[in-house]
C-alpha positions in Angstrom: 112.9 -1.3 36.9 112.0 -4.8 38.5 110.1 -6.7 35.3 106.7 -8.3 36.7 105.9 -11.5 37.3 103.2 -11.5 34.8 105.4 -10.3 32.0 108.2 -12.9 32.8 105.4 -15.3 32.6 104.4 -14.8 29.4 107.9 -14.5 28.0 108.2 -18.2 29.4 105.0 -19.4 27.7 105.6 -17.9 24.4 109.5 -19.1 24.2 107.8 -22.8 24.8 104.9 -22.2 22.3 107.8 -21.4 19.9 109.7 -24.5 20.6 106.8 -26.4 20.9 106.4 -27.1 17.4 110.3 -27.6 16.6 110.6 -30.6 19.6 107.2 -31.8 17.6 108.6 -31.4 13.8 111.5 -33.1 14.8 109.9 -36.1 16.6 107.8 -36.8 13.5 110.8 -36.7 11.3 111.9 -39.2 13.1 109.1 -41.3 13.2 108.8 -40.9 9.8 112.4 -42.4 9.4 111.6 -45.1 11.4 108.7 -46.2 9.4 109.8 -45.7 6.0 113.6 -47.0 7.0 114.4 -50.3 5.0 116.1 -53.1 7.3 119.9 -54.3 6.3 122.6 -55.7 7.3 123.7 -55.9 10.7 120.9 -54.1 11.8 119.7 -55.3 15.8 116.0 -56.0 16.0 114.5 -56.6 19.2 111.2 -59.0 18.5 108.4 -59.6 21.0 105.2 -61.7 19.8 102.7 -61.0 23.1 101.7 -64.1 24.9 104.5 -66.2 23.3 107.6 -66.3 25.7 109.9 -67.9 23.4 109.5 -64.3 22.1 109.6 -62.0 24.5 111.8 -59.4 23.8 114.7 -61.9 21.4 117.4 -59.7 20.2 118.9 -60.8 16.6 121.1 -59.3 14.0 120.7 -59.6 10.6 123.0 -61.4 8.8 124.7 -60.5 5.4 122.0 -62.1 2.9 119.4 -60.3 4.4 117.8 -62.8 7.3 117.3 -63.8 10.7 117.2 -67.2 12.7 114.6 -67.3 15.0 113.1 -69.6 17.3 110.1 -71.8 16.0 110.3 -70.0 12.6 113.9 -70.3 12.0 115.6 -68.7 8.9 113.1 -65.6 7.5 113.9 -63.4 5.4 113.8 -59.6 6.5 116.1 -57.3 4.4 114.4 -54.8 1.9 111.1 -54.7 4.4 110.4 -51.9 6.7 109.3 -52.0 10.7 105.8 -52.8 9.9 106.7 -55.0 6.8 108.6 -57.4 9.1 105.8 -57.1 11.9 103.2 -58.1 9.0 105.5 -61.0 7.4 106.7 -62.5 11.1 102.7 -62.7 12.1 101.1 -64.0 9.3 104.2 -66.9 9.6 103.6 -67.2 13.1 99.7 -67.7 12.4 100.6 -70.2 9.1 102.4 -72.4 11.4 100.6 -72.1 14.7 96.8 -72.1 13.8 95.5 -71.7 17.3 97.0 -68.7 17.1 95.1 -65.8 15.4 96.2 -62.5 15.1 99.3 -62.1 16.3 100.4 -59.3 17.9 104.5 -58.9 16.7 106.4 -55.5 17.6 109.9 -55.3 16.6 111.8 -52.2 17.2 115.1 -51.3 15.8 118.1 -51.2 18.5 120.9 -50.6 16.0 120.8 -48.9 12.5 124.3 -50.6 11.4 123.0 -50.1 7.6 122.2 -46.9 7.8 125.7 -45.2 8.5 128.5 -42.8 7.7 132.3 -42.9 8.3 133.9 -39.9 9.4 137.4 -39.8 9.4 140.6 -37.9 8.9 141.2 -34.9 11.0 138.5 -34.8 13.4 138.0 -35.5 17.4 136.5 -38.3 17.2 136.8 -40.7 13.7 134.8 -43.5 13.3 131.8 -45.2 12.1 127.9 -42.4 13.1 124.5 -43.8 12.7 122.4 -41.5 10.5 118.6 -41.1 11.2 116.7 -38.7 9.3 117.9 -36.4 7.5 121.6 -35.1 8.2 123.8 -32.7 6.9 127.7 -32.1 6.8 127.8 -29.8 9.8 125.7 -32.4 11.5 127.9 -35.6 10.9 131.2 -33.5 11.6 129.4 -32.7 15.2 128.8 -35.7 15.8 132.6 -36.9 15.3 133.3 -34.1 17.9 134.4 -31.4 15.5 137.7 -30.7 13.3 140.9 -30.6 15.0 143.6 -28.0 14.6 145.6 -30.5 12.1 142.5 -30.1 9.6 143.7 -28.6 5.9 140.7 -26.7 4.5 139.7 -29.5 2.3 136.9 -32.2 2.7 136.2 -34.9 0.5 132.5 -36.7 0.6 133.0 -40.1 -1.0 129.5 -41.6 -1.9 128.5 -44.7 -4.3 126.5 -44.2 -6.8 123.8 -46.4 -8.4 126.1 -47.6 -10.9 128.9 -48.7 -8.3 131.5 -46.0 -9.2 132.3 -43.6 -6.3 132.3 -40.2 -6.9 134.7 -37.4 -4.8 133.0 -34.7 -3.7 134.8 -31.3 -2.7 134.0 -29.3 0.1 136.1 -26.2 0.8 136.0 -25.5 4.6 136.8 -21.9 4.9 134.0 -21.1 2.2 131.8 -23.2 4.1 132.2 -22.6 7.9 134.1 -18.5 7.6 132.0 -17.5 4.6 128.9 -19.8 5.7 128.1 -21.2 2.1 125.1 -23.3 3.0 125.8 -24.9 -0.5 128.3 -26.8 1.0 126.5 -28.2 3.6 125.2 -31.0 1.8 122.8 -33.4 2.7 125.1 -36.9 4.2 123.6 -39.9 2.7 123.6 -43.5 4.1 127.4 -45.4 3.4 129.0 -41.9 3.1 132.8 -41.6 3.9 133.3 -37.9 4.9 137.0 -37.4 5.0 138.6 -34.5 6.5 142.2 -34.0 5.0 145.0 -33.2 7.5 146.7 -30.2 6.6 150.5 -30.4 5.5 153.7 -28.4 6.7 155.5 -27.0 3.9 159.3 -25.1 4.9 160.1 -22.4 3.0 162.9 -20.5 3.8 164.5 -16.6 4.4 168.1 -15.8 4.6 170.2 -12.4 3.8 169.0 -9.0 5.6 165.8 -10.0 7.8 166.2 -9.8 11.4 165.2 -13.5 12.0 166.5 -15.6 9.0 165.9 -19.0 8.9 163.3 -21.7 8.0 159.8 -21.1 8.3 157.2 -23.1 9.2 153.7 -22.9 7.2 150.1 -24.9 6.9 150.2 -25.9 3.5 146.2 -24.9 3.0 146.5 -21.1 4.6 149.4 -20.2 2.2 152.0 -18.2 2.7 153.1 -15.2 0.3 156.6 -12.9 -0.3 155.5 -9.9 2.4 154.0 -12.5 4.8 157.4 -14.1 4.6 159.4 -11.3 5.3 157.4 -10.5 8.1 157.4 -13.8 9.9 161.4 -13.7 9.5 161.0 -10.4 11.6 160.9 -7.7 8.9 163.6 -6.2 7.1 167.2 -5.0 9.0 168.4 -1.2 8.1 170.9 -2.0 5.5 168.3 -4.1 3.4 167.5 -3.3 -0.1 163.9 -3.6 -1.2 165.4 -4.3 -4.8 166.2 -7.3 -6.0 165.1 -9.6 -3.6 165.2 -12.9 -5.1 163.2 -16.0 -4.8 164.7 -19.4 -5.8 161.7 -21.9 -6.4 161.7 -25.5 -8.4 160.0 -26.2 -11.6 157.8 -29.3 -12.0 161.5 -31.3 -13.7 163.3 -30.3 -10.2 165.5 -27.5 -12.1 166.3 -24.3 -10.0 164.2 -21.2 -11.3 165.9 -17.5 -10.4 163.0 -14.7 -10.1 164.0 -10.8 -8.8 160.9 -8.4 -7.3 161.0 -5.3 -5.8 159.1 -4.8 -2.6 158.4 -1.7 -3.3 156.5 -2.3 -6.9 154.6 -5.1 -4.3 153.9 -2.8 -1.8 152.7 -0.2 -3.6 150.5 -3.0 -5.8 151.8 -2.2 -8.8 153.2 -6.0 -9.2 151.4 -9.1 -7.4 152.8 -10.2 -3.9 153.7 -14.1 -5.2 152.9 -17.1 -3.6 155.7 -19.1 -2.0 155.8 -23.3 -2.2 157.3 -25.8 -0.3 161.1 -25.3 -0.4 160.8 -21.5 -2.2 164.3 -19.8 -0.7 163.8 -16.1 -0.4 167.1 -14.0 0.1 167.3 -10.4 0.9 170.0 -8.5 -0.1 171.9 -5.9 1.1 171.8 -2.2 0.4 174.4 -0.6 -1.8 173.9 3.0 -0.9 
């Protein structure tokens, strides 16, 4: 059945009612942002004073301490103030020094928010240094740096200043956040943020004795790699193998060589814990006496 015209219509005009109001929420957060936001360093203003030409559209950073040069006026201090703040300070100057000139009309927009951003680096598409109006959130910034890359570990660290000048490390675990969608990790990003996505590690750990494949394997440090998950990626057990004293040679924190015997079949059956194998961990299966 063809759907009508009419009813198509409507669908049309009620998805745009509904979007409507995000595209407007969204603007006004913004222009919120703009008004409120406090000028910095190496911020780009773009100044135009209407009917002056020596001010017609004059594009100047602002410097370290907080000012700007500008013609006629010279040296003025800007940093601290928002958009209208500056407007109000640069007129009333304007009309101190020039008194033919009465209410001045001064609009300076923002070009560049260089004080207002966030480093992203570590494993992601695209590192570097985001601008950050309005509010944004983890999952925002990492967009905006293209995404993580397939080197990503599953750890991300949020470096952020606090008042008193000490920097605290803040954890984010990326598997709870993105495959179990904790939206208590996505926490709000902050101006002067450094979100750093840590590269995942290769660890070796290796099988010998009867698997079909024995060798070295090859693991991500942050996925983890256990006894049966070993044993599999070495190709699974041969026929003369003995599921009995399999033993695992791993290194205690001095260096010295630690011995441990399992049996697969107490691990299998889950009546003992399927262990955890580190970087260097030698697994050897033996062979079957009977």
């Amino acid at each position: 059945m063809r759907e009508k015209p009419a009813s198509k219509f409507f669908l049309v005009t009620f998805a745009i009612l509904l979007v409507l109001p995000m595209i407007h929420a969204q603007q006004e957060a913004r222009d919120i942002f703009i008004r409120e936001y406090l000028i910095g360093a190496q911020d780009l203003l773009q100044i135009t004073v209407q009917d002056m030409p020596e001010f017609n559209k004059i594009e100047v950073r602002v410097s370290e301490d907080g000012s700007i040069t500008l013609p006629l006026l010279q040296r003025v201090l800007v940093g601290g103030l928002n958009k209208d703040e500056v407007e109000q300070k640069l007129a009333s100057l304007l009309e101190e020094k020039y008194l033919n000139l009465k209410k001045a009309q001064v609009t300076v927009f923002i070009k560049e928010y260089q004080s207002q951003q966030v480093a992203v680096i570590g494993a992601v598409a695209k590192p570097g240094m985001y601008e950050i109006v309005g509010r944004q959130n983890l999952m925002q910034m990492l967009s905006k740096a293209g995404g993580i890359t397939d080197k990503a570990g599953n750890e991300i660290f949020v470096l952020r200043e606090g008042k008193s000048g000490v920097t605290a490390s803040i954890p984010i675990d990326l598997d709870d956040l993105f495959v179990n969608g904790n939206t208590k990790l996505n926490i709000p990003i902050q101006s002067k943020d450094v979100i750093n996505v840590q590269p995942d590690r290769i660890i070796n750990v290796y099988v010998f004795g009867e698997v079909k494949q024995p060798g070295v394997l090859e693991v991500k440090l942050s996925k983890k790699i256990n006894l049966l998950q070993a044993i599999a990626q070495a190709g699974g057990l041969t026929e003369g193998a003995s599921k009995r004293g399999i033993t695992i040679t791993t290194k205690d924190k001095n260096g010295k060589e630690v011995k441990t015997k399992v049996n697969l079949r107490d691990i299998i059956n889950g009546k003992k814990p399927n262990p955890l194998l580190k970087e260097g961990d030698v697994v050897y299966v033996p062979t079957s006496i009977f």
